[in-house]
DRENKERO-120506 format. One record per residue (C-alpha): x, y, z. Coordinates in steps of 0.2 Angstrom, whole numbers, always signed. Layout:
N
<r u="X" v="Y" w="Z"/>
...
This chain:
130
<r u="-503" v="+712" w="+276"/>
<r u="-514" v="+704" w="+286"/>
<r u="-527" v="+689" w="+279"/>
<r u="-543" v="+699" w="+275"/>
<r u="-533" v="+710" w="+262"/>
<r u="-525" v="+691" w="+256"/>
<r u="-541" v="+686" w="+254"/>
<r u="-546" v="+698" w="+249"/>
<r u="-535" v="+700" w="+235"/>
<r u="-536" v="+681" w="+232"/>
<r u="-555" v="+682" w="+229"/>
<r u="-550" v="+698" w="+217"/>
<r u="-539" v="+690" w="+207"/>
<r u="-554" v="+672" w="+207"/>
<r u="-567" v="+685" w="+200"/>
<r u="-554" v="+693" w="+189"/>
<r u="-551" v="+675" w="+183"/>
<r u="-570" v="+669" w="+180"/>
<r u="-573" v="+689" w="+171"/>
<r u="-559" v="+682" w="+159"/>
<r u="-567" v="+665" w="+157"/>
<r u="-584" v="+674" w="+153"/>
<r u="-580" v="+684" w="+141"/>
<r u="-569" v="+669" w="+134"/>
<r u="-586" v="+659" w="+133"/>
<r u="-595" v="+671" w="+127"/>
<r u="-584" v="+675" w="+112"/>
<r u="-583" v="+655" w="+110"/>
<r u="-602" v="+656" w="+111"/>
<r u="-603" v="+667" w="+96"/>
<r u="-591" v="+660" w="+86"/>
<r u="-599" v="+645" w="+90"/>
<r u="-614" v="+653" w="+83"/>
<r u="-607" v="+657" w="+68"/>
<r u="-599" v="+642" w="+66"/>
<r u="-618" v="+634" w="+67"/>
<r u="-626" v="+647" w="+54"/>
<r u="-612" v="+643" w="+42"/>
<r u="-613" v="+623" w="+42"/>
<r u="-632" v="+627" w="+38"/>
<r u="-627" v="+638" w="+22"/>
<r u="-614" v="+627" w="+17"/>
<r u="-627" v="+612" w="+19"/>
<r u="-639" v="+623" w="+9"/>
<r u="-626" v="+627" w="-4"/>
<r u="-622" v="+608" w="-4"/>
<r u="-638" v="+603" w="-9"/>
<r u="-640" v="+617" w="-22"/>
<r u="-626" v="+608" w="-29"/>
<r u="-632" v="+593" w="-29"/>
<r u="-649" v="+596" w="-37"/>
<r u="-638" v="+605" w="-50"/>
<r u="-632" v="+592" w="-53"/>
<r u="-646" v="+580" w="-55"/>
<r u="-653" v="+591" w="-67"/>
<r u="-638" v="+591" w="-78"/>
<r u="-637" v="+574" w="-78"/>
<r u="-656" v="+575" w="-85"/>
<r u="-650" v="+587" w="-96"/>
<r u="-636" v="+576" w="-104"/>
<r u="-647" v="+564" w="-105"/>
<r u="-659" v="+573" w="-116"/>
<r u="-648" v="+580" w="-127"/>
<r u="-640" v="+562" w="-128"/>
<r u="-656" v="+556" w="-133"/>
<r u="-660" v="+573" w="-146"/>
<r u="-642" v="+568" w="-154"/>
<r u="-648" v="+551" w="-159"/>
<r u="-665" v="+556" w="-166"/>
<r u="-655" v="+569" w="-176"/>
<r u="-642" v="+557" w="-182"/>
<r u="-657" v="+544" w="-187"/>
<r u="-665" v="+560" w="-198"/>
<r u="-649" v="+564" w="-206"/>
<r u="-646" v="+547" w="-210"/>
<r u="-662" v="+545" w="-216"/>
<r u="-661" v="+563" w="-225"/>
<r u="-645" v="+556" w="-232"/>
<r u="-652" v="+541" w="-240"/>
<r u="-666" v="+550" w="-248"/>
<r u="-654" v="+564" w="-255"/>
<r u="-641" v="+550" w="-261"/>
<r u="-657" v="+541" w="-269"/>
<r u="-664" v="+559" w="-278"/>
<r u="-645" v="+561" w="-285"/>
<r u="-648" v="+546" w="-294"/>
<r u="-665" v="+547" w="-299"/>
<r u="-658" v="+563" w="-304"/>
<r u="-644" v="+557" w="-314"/>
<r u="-652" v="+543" w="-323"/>
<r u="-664" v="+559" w="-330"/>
<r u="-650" v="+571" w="-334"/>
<r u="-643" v="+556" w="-344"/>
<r u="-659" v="+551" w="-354"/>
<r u="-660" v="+569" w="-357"/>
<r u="-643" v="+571" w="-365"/>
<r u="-649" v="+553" w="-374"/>
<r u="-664" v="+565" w="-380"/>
<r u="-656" v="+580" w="-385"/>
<r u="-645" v="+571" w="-394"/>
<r u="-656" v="+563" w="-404"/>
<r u="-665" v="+579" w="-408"/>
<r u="-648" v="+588" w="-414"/>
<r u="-645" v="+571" w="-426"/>
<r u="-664" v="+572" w="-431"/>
<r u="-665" v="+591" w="-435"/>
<r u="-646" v="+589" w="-443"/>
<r u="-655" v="+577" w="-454"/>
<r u="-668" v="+587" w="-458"/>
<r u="-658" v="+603" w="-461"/>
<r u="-642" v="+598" w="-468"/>
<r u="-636" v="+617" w="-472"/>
<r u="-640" v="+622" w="-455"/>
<r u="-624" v="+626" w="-445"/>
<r u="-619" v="+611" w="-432"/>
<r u="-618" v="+618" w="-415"/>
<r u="-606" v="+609" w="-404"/>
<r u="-611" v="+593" w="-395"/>
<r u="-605" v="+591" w="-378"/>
<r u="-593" v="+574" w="-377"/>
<r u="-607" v="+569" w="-363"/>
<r u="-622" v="+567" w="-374"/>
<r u="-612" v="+560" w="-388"/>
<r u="-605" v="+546" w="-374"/>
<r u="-623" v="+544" w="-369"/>
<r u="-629" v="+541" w="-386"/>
<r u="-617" v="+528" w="-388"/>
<r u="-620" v="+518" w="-375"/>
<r u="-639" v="+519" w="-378"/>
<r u="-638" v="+513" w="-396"/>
């Protein structure tokens, strides 16, 4: 072999080499590429998240404060309710008071009549109202 087919195949074998390396840089390129355009989704998809996650902090927040004011009407509701069952109460009983008077009224007016049964109640509330 003589030196022009050395060199020869020696500068063959460079250009081989840098063909290789080309197409290596190349693909790296792409990748590269790629590479870029996903860290700019995943930054996208990151702030997504984020403002997610501002706006369910505002959300808590709000329904935080709705729980309150609901828990300040119910207790308010609660109160009124708790004072209606007396009122309520002290009505049923004056009631029973005056029926029961009416029954020992008309008994007294009517002694033949039949005596209908008097709840233990009305006869307890008579009692302590005498």
């Amino acid at each position: 072999m003589n030196a022009v087919s050395i060199g020869f195949l020696v500068e063959g074998f460079i250009a081989a080499l840098l063909l290789i390396t080309i197409g290596f840089c190349v693909a790296l390129y792409r990748r590269l590429g790629m590479l870029r355009y996903e860290e700019h989704r995943l930054r996208l998809t990151i702030a997504d998240l984020a403002e997610a996650g501002e706006r369910a902090e505002t959300a808590i927040a709000q329904l935080r404060g709705l729980a309150d004011e609901a828990q300040i009407v119910l207790a308010a509701r609660s109160e009124g309710a708790g004072r209606l069952a007396g009122e309520l109460e002290r009505h049923v009983a004056a009631a029973e008071t005056v029926l029961t008077r009416i029954v020992a009224i008309t008994r007294a007016l009517r002694p033949d009549a039949p005596r209908p049964a008097v709840p233990r109640q009305g006869l307890a509330g008579e009692e302590e109202a005498a």
